[in-house]
N, C-alpha and C positions, 0 to 999 in steps of 0.2 A: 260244467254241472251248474245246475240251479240252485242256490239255498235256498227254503221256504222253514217257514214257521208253522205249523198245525198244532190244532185244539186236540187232545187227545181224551178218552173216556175214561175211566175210573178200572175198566177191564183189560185196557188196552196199557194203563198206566202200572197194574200191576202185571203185567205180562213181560212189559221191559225192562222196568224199572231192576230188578235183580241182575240183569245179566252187567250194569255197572260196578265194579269196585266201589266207585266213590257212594254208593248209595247210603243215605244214616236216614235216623227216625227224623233230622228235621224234614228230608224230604218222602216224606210217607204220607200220601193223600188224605187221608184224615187228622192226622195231626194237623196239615195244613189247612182243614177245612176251621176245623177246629180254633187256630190261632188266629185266623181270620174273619171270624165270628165273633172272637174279644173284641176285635177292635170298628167290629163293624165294617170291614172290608170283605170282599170276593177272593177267593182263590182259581187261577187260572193254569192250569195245569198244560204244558203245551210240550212241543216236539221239533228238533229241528233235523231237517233233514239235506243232508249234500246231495242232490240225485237223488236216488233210493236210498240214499245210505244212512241210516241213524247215525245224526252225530251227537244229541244231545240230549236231555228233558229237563226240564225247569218247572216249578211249581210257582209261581208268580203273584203276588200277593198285591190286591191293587187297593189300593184308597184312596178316594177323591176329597180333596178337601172342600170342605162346604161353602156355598157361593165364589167358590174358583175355578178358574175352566183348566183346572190342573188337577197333580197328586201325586203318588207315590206308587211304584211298583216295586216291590222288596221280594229279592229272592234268597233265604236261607239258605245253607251248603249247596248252594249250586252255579253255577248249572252242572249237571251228572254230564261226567264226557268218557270219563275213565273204565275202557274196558278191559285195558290189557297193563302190562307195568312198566312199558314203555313213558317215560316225561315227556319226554320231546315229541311223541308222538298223541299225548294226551294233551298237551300246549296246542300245537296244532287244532284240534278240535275242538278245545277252548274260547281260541280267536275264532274259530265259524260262530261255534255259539255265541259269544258275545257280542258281535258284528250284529247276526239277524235280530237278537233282541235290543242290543243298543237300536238299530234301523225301525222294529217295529214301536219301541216302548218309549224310547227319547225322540226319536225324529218326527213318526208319524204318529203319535197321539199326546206329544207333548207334555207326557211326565217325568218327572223327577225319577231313573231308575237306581236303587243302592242295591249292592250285592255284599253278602257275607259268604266270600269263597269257601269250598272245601278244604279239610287240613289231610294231606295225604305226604305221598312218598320225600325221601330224603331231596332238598333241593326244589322240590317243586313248590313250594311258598315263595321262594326268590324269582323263579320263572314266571308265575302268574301275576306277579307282583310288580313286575316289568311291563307283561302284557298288557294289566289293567291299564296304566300309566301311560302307555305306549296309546291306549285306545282313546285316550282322553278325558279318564277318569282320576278323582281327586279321594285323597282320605274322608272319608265320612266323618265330622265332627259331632252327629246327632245319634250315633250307635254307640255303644260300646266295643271295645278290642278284645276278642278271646285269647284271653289266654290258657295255657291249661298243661298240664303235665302227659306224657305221649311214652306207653312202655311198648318195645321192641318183643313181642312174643312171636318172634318167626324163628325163634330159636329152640334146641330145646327146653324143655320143661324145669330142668339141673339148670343149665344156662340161664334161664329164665329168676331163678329161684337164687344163682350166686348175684347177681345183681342187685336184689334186696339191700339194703343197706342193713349193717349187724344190729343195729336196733330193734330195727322193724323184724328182721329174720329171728330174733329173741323170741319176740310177741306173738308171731306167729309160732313158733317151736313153743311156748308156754301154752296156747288155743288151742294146737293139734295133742296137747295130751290131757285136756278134761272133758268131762261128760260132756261133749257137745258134737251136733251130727245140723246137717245141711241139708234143705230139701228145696229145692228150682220147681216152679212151675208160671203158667200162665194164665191160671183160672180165678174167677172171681173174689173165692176163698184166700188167697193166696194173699190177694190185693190188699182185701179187709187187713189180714191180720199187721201187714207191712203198713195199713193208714193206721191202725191202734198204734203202733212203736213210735210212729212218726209223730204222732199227737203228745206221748209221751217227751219226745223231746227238743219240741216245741214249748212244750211247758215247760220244761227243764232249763233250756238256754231264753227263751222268749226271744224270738227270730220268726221271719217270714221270707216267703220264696215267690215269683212274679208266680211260676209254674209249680203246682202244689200235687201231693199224691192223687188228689182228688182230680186234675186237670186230668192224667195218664189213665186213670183209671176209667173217667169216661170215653177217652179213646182207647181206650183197651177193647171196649166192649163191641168197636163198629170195625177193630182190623182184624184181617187174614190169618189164621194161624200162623202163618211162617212169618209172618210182619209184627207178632206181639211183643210187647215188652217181657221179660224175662225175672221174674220175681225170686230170689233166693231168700229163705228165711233161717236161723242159726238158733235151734232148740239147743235149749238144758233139760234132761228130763222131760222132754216133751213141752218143756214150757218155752214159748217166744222171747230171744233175750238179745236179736239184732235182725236187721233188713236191710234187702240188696237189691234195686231195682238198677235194670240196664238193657240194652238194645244191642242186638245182635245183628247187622246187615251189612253188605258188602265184603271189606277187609277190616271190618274195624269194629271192635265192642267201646260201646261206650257207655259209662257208670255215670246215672240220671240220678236217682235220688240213694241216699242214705239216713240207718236211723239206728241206734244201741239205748236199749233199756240199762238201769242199773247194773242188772245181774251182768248183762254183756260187758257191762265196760272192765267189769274186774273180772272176768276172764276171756277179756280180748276176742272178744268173738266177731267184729270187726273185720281184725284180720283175716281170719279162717271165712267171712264172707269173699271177702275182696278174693282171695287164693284161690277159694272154689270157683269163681265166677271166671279166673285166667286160667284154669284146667280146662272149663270148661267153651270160655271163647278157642283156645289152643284145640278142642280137640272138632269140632266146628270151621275150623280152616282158616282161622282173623290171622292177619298181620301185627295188628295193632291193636293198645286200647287206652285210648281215651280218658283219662281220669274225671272229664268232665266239668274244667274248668276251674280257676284257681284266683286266688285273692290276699296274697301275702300280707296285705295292711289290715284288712278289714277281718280276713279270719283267717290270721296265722295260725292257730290248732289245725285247722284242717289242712291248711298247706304246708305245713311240718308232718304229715301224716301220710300225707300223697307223695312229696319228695323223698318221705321215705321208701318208696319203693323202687328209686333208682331209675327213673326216668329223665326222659329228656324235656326240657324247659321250652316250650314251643310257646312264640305267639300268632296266633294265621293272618295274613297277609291280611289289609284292609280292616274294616269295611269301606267299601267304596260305593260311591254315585258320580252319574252324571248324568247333565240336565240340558235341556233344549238351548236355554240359553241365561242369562246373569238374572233378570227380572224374574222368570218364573223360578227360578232356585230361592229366589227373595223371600217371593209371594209363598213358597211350601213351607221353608221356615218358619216365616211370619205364622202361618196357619196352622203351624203343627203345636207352637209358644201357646198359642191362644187355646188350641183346644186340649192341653196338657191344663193350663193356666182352670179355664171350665171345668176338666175332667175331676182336679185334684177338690177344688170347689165344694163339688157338688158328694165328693165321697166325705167330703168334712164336713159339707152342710146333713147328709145325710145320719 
């Protein structure tokens, strides 16, 4: 069999794109168009194929660094390999993927490629984390390491629910007996009312986020129904007193932004988000979900709050790059320093 690389189209890309497990919103064609817009880079959305046989798709993020005949190709949770629950049999088609993109992206156009793997099944961080290694990839020092808390909802919903730690299970058993009720959607209304909470507690704590409600929300507006983000909001009385934004695709829900007005927080309404949104990834068909990332030094509240619900401490494999050779790895550093060094500049001369 032949492996080849193709450019795929936006119709083509959501035609397959589902039939992956490992599919998540980072790799959802508009978000990617989108994050590569921040930074002033292209999104390349490609395909790889064994034969005829789909083995993979990667959204390819390319930026060239200026007056260098180099740059950066960054692919978030990907490459999509994962169609069935088979590892070993998902590893396998990993190494194809990475093979043709290392060949296309390091060899012959001589960029720098990093990849931020997918976080999937039991074991498979250790396998891919071989494989990178094996392919002639090194830890990426210029990314960050995800880490993040991973809860097991392939069980029952009881099962699901003794795992709670009795704390956390308190708070929630205090949430499900006051006036407050939960409504999920994906409409523009939705969004509005989840960026007021969010404003409020912004103000509240005075914090900032790279990706803000405001980022999702104008990709809200260019994705697919069945590709939206998933908005839950938690009334008292009809009035807004917490917000639950999260992503529903493949086997995995994953919890993007959060936000609790006053009235929320003294009747934990919080909780009663978080609970609704795992009924409802559970009844949806996920494996998994996501907590969305975790930060014990920097905000132990929140990660005292996510541990409480009895999950597992994951951190995913990498990020990883590799580069044409020592010089241009140099040269992308050197270039990424400088226009960080500009970038930061010019928002403080601003």
């Amino acid at each position: 069999m032949t492996v080849t690389l193709q450019p795929v189209s936006r119709n083509t890309w959501q035609q397959l794109a589902p039939s992956f497990l490992d599919y998540s919103y980072r790799q959802l064609w508009d978000f990617g168009i989108a994050c590569a817009k921040r930074l002033k880079a292209t999104s390349e959305h490609v395909a790889i194929y064994d034969g005829a046989e789909l083995v993979g798709l990667a959204d390819v993020r390319v930026k060239t660094i200026p007056f260098l005949k180099t740059g950066i190709a960054y692919v978030n949770g990907g490459p999509m390999v994962r169609n069935n629950i088979n590892a070993a049999e998902g590893i396998k088609k990993l190494q194809i993927a990475l093979a043709e993109l290392t060949e296309t992206y390091v060899r012959q156009k001589k960029f720098v490629l990093r990849i931020q793997p997918t976080l999937e099944l039991v074991g498979w961080n250790d396998l891919q984390d071989k494989l990178f290694k094996d392919l002639g990839y090194v830890v990426s020092t210029n990314q960050h390491v995800y880490r993040t808390i991973v809860l097991d909802i392939s069980q029952s919903i009881e099962e699901v629910r003794k795992q709670l730690k009795q704390k956390w299970r308190n708070c929630l058993n205090n949430a499900e007996k006051r006036n407050l009720s939960v409504r999920t959607g994906t409409d523009e209304a939705s969004f509005s009312l989840f960026i007021g909470l969010y404003k409020e507690l912004t103000h509240r704590k005075d914090f900032d986020v790279d990706l803000d409600p405001e980022f999702y929300f104008q990709v809200q507006k260019s994705l697919a129904e069945h590709e939206r983000f998933l908005v839950s909001i938690v009334y008292e009385n009809e009035q807004p007193v917490a917000g639950h934004v999260s992503s529903i695709l493949g086997d995995t829900c994953v919890y993007l932004l959060g936000a609790t007005n006053d009235a929320g927080l003294k009747n934990k309404a919080a909780y009663l988000a978080q609970w609704s949104v795992i009924q409802m990834a559970k009844e949806r068909g996920c494996q998994f979900y996501d907590l969305g990332g975790i930060d014990p030094d920097k905000n132990p509240g929140v990660y005292h709050f996510k541990k409480g619900m009895g999950g597992q401490d994951v951190t995913v494999s990498g990020p990883f790059e590799c580069s044409p050779n020592g010089l241009k790895r140099m040269l992308v550093n050197s270039g990424e320093k400088v226009y960080r060094f500009l970038r930061c500049f010019l928002m403080w001369r601003g």
